[in-house]
C-alpha positions in Angstrom: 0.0 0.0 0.0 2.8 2.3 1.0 4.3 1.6 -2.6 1.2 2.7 -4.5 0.8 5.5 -2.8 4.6 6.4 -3.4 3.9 6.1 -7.3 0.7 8.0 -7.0 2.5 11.2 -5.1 5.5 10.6 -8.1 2.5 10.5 -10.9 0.6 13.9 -9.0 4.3 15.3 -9.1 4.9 14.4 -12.7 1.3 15.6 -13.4 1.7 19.2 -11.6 4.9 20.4 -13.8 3.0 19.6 -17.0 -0.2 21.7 -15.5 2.4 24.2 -14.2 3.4 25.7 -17.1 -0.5 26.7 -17.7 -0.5 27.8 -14.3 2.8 30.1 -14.6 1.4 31.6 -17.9 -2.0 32.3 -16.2 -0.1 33.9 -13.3 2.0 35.8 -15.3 -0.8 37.6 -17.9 -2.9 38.9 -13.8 0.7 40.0 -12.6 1.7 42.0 -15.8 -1.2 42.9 -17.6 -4.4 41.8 -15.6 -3.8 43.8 -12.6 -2.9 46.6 -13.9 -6.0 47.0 -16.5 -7.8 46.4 -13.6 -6.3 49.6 -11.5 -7.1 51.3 -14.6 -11.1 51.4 -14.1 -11.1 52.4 -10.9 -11.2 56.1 -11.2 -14.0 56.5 -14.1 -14.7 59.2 -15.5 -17.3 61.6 -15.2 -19.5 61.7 -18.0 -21.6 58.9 -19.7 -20.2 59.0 -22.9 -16.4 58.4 -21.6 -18.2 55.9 -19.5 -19.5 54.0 -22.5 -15.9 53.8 -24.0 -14.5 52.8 -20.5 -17.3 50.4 -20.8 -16.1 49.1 -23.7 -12.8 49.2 -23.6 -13.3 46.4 -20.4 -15.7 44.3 -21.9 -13.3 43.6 -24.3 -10.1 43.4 -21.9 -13.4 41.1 -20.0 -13.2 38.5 -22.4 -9.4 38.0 -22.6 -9.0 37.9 -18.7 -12.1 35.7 -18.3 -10.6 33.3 -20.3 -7.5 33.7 -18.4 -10.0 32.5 -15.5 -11.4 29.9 -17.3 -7.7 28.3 -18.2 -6.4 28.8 -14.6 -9.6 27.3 -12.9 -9.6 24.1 -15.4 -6.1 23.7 -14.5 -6.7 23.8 -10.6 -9.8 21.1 -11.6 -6.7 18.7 -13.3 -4.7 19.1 -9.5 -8.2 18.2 -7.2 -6.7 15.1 -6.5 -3.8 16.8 -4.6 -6.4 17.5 -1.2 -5.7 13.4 -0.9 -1.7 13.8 -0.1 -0.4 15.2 3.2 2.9 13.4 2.5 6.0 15.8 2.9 7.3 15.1 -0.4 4.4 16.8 -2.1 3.8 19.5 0.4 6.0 21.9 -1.5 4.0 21.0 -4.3 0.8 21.8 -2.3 2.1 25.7 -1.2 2.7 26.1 -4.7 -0.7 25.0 -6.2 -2.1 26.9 -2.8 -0.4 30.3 -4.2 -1.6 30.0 -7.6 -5.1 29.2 -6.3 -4.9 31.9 -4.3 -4.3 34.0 -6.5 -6.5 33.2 -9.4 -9.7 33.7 -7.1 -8.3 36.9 -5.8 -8.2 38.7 -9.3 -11.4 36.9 -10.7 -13.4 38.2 -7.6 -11.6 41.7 -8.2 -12.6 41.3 -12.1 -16.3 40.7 -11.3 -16.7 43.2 -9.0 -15.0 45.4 -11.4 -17.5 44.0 -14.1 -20.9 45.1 -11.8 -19.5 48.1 -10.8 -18.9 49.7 -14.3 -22.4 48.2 -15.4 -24.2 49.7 -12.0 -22.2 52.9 -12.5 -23.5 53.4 -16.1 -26.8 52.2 -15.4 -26.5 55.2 -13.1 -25.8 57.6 -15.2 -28.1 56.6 -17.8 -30.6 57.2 -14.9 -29.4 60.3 -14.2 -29.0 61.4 -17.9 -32.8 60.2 -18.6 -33.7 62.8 -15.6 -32.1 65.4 -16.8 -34.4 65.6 -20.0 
């Protein structure tokens, strides 16, 4: 028993460094170019028509980082099995896969709170804009 679950920790091991190259590219595209589009709509600007355009201008950075997402979650789903190890050897293994989790939920919460706040904040100004004639 202690042999087969020896070769199932080595085929996990074997099975995270192919997944972690997805994992390092996903990590890589929120450090360098996620983040920082997302700093960029947090001051928006004043009037609905720049709003629009802000709009815009996320819904299509939206699609490219939700797919992002969507490749970092699938990968997590391929490492599930991990939760089932506690051995040492694969503990390092665990922080890592940990950290990237970690991170992947932190900037997909950030990018749909991001996503309702534009759309409530133009809904708002619509409102507001309707009012005013």
């Amino acid at each position: 028993m202690l042999s087969n679950k020896r070769i199932q920790e080595l085929e996990l091991v074997m099975d995270f460094e192919k997944v972690e190259e997805c994992f390092k590219e996903v990590s890589s595209w929120i450090e360098n170019v996620g983040r920082k589009r997302l700093r960029e709509t947090i001051n928006l600007d004043d009037s609905l028509e720049m709003l629009l355009q802000a709009q815009k201008q996320f819904r299509e950075f939206d699609l490219v980082a939700s797919e992002y997402c969507r490749r970092g979650q699938e990968a997590l789903k391929k490492m599930d099995r991990w939760e089932d190890f506690s051995s040492v050897d694969v503990h390092s293994y665990r922080v890592k896969l940990q950290t990237y989790k970690d991170q992947l939920e932190d900037f997909c919460t950030q990018l749909d709170e991001n996503r309702h706040r534009i759309c409530e904040t133009v809904r708002l100004y619509e409102f507001f804009d309707k009012v005013r004639q």
